[in-house]
DOSE-239534 format. One record per residue (C-alpha): x, y, z; residue in one letter; residue number from 1. Coordinates in Angstrom, 1 decimal. Layout:
BEGIN
X:Y:Z:a:NUM
...
***
This chain:
BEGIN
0.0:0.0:0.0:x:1
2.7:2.3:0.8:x:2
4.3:1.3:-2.3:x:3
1.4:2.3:-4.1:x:4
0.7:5.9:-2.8:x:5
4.3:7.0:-3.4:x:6
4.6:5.4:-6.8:x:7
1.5:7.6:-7.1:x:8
2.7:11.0:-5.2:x:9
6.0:10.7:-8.4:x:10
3.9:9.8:-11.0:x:11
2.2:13.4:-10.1:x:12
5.3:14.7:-9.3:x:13
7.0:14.0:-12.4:x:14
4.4:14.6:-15.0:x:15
4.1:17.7:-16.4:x:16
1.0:18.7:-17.1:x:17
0.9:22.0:-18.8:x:18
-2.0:24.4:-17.7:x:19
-1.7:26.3:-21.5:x:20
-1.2:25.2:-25.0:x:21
2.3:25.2:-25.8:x:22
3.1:27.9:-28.7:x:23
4.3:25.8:-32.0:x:24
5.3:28.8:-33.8:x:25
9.1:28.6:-34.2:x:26
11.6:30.8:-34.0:x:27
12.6:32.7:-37.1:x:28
15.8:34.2:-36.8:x:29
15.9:37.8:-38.6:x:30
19.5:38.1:-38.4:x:31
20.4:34.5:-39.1:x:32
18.5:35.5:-42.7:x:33
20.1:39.0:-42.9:x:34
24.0:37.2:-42.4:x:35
22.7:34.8:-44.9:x:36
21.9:37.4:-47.7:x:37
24.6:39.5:-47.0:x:38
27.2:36.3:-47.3:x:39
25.4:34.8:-50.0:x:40
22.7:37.0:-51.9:x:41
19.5:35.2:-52.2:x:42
20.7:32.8:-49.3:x:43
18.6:34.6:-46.9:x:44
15.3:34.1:-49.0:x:45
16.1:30.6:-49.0:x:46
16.4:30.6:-45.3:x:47
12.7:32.7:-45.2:x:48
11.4:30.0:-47.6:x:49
10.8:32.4:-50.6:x:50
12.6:31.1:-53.2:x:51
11.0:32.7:-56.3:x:52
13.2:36.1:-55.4:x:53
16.6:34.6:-56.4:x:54
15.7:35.1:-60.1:x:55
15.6:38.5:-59.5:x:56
17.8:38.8:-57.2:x:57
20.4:37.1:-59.6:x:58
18.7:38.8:-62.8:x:59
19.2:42.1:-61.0:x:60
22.8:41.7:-60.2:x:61
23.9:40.3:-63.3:x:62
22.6:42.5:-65.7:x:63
23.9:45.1:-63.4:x:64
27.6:43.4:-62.9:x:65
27.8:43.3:-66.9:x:66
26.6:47.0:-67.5:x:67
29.3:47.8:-65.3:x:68
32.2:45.7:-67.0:x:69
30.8:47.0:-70.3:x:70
30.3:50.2:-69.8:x:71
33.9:50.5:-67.6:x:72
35.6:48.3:-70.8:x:73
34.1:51.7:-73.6:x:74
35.5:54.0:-70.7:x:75
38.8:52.6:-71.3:x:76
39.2:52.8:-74.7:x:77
37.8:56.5:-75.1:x:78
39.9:57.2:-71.9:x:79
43.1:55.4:-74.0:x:80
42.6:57.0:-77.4:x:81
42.0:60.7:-75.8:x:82
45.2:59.8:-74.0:x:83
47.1:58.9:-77.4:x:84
45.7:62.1:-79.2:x:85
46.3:64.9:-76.6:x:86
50.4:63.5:-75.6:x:87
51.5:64.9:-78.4:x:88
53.7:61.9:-79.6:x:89
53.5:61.3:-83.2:x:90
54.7:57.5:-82.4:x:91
51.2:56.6:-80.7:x:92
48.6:55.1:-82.9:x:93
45.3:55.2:-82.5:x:94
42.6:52.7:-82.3:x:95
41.4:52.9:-85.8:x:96
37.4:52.7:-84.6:x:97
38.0:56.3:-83.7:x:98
40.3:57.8:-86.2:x:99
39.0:60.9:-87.0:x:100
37.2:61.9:-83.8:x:101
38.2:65.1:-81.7:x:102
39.6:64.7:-78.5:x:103
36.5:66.7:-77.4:x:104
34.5:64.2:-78.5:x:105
36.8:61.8:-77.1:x:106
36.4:63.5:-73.4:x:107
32.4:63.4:-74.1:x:108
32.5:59.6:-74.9:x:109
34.7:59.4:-71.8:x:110
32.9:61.3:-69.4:x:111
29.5:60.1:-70.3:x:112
30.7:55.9:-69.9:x:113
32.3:57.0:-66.9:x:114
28.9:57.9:-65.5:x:115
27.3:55.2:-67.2:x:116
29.8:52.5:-65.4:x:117
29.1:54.7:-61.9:x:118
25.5:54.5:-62.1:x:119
25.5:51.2:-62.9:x:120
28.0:50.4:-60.0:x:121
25.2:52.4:-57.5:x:122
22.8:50.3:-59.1:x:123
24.6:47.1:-58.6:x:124
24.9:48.4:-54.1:x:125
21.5:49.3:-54.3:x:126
20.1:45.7:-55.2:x:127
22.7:44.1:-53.1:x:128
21.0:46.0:-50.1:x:129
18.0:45.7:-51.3:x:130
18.3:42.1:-51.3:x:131
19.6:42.2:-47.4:x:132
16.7:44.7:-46.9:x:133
14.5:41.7:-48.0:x:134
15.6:39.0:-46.1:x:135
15.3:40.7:-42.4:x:136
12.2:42.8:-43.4:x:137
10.3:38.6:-44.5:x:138
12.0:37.0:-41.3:x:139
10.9:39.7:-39.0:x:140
7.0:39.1:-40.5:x:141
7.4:35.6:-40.8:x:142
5.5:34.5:-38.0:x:143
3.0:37.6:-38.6:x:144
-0.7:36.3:-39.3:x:145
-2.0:39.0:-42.2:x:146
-5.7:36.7:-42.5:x:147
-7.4:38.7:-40.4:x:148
-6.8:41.8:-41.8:x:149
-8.3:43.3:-44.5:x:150
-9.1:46.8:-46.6:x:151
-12.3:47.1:-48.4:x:152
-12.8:49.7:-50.8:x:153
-16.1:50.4:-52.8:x:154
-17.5:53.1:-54.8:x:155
-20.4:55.5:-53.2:x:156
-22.4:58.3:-54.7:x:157
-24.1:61.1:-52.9:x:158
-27.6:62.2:-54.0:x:159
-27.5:64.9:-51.9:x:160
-27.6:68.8:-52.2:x:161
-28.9:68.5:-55.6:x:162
-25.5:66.9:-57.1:x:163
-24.1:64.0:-58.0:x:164
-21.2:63.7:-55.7:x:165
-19.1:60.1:-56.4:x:166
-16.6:58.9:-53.8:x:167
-14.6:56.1:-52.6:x:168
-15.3:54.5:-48.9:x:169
-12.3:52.7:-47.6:x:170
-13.0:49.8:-44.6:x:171
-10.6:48.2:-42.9:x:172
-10.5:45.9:-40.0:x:173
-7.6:44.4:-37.9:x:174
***
């Protein structure tokens, strides 16, 4: 009998019973995704389960990348032929695709590729960050439930005053 009750008393005491339901949301980590797009672009949408961005993502940075090689590679050679006509030095030849340009118009095409390859290189920083941008803004909301919320909006018209009045009534509920 004694046996019994204190086989009984540590069955009690040992299980757990717990008074709530136990949250099963896990923990998304918003700076495990941001270190994984910043190493790796795209890496944190993997981690945030959205996949479909590293198209872009990629898309983005490659078109980018290659308008900046390009567009750096046409700097050059305006940059080396404006160099060969203005030194003075009869022994320099020039690139015979532009024989017979200025060196005026040499410094324009210079100038303008220059920006060309610098905008292009902002570009290429601002989709980077826009991709780390991304993958904290998603991890932060991952766990965030957006079905109860809603925004309605429906036309209405006013009869009143003697006019036609037409509007827009926005509801929302949370």
């Amino acid at each position: 009998m004694r046996k019994s009750i204190l086989l009984t008393i540590a069955v009690f005491f040992f299980l757990q019973v717990p008074a709530q339901k136990k949250d099963t949301t896990t923990f998304h980590s918003p700076l495990k995704a941001t270190i994984y797009s910043a190493v790796i672009p795209g890496a944190g949408q993997v981690y945030n389960h959205q996949a479909w961005k590293i198209p872009i993502i990629y898309g983005g940075l490659g078109a980018l990348g290659y308008f900046v090689y390009d567009n750096n590679r046409i700097y050059k050679e305006y940059l080396n032929n404006w160099i060969w006509l203005t030194d003075n030095d009869s022994g320099t030849n020039v690139n015979l695709k532009y024989f017979g340009y200025s060196a005026a118009a040499l410094h324009n095409g210079f100038s303008a590729f220059r920006q060309y390859r610098d905008q292009c290189a902002i570009g290429f920083i601002l989709v980077y960050a826009a991709n780390i941008m991304d993958a904290n803004v998603y991890a932060h909301l991952y766990n965030f439930n957006v079905d109860d919320i809603s925004l309605r909006f429906s036309p209405v018209y006013d009869m009143g005053a003697k006019c036609f009045t037409p509007g827009l009534k926005f509801k929302y509920s949370f």
